[in-house]
C-alpha positions in Angstrom: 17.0 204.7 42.6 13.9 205.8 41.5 13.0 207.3 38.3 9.3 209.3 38.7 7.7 211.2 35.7 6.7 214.9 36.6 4.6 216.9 34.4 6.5 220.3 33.3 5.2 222.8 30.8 7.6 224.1 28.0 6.9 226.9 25.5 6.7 225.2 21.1 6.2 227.0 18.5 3.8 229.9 20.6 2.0 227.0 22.7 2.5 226.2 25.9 2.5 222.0 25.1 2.5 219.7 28.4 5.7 217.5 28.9 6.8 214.8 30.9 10.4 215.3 32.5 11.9 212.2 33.9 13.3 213.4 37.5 16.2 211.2 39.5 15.3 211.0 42.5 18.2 209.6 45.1 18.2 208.8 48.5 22.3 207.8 48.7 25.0 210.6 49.0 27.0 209.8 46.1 23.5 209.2 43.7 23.2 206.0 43.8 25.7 205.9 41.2 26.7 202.3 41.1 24.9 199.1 40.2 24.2 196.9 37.2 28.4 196.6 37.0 29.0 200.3 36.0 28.7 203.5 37.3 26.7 206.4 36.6 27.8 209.8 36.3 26.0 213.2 35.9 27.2 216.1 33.2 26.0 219.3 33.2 26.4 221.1 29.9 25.7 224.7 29.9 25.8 227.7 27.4 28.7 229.9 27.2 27.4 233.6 27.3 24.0 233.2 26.7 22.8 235.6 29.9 25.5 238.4 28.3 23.3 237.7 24.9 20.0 237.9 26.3 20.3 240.5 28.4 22.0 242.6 25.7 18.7 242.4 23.5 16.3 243.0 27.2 18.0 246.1 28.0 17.7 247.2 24.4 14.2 246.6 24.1 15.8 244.2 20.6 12.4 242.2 20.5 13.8 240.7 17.0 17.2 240.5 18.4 15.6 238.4 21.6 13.7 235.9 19.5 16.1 235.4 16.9 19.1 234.9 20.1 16.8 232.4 22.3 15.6 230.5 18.4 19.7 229.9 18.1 19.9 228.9 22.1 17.3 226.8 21.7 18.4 224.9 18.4 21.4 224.5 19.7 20.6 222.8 23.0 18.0 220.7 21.4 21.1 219.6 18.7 23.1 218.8 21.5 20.5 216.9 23.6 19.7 214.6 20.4 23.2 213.6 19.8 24.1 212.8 23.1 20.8 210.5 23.8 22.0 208.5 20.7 24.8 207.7 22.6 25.0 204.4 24.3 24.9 204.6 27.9 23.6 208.6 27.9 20.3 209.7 29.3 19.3 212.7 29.4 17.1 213.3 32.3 16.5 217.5 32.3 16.5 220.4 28.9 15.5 223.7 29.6 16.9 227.2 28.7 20.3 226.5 27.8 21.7 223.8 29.8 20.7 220.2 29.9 21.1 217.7 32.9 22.7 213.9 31.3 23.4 210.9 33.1 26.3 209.0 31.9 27.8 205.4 32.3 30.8 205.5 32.9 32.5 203.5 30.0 30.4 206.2 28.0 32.5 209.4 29.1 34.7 209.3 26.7 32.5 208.9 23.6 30.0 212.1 24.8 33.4 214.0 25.5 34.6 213.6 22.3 30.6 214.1 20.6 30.5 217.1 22.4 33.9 218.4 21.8 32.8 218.2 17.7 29.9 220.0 18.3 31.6 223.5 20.1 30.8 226.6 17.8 33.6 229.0 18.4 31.9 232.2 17.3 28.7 231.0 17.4 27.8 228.9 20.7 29.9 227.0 23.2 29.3 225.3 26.1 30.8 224.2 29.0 30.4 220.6 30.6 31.1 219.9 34.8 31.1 215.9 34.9 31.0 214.3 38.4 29.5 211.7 40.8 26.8 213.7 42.1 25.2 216.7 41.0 27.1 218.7 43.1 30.2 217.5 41.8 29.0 218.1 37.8 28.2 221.4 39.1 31.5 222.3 40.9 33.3 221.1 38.0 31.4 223.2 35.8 31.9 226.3 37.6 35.5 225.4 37.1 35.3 224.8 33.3 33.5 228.1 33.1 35.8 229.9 35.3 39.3 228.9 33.4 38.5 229.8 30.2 34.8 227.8 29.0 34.3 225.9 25.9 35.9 223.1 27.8 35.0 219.4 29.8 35.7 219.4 33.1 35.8 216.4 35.6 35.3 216.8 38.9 37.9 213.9 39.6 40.4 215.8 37.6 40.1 218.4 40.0 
């Protein structure tokens, strides 16, 4: 597996502030998951309801309303991004918008789950996590978190 650094461009604080994004690059079909006596996994975790949110504020012409809605997304993401690098065993390899990409050993599942499960905003903000082998499976399972009810994990091996 190799790991190259791509430069990306993210908007902070009304400047557009050069980046470098960490980008998995795998030639196997299932990621190149194992090695090093573990496996990897990938979780996606995405925002419940933010396009409903946004949109709302767009087609109202809500400037305020806009800012204020994509300052929450934002915090919120970036809150859930540093607790789940302080996680043994977590990397996260992709933030932007409101989702963000992790990589997870898999003796570390559990301990994200239950991080991320303490951190769901009922109310507020939620977000739904699709956990799998590959990125296809963490997105599969997501779509399935999202579809039977969000504010939920879903594993694509539970499937």
């Amino acid at each position: 597996m190799t790991i190259p650094r791509r430069l990306g461009l993210f908007l902070h604080e009304q400047k557009t502030v050069p980046t470098f994004v960490s980008v998995i690059e795998n030639t196997d079909d299932r990621a190149g998951i194992s090695g090093r006596g573990y496996s990897l996994l990938f979780a996606i975790i995405d925002g419940d309801d933010v396009g409903h949110e946004i949109e709302a504020h767009l087609l109202t012409n809500d400037v305020s309303g806009f800012v204020r809605t994509s300052e929450t997304i934002s915090a919120a993401i970036e809150l859930l991004a540093s607790h789940a690098s302080r996680i043994a065993g977590v990397t996260v390899v992709s933030v932007g918008g409101d989702s963000i990409l992790l990589q997870v050993g898999e003796n570390s599942i559990t301990r994200l789950s239950d991080e991320l499960e303490a951190l769901q905003r009922p109310g507020h903000f939620t977000f739904s996590v699709g956990i799998g082998a590959t990125l296809r499976e963490s997105f599969i399972a997501l779509r399935m978190a999202k579809s039977s009810g969000k504010c939920r994990i879903t594993s694509y091996s539970e499937l």
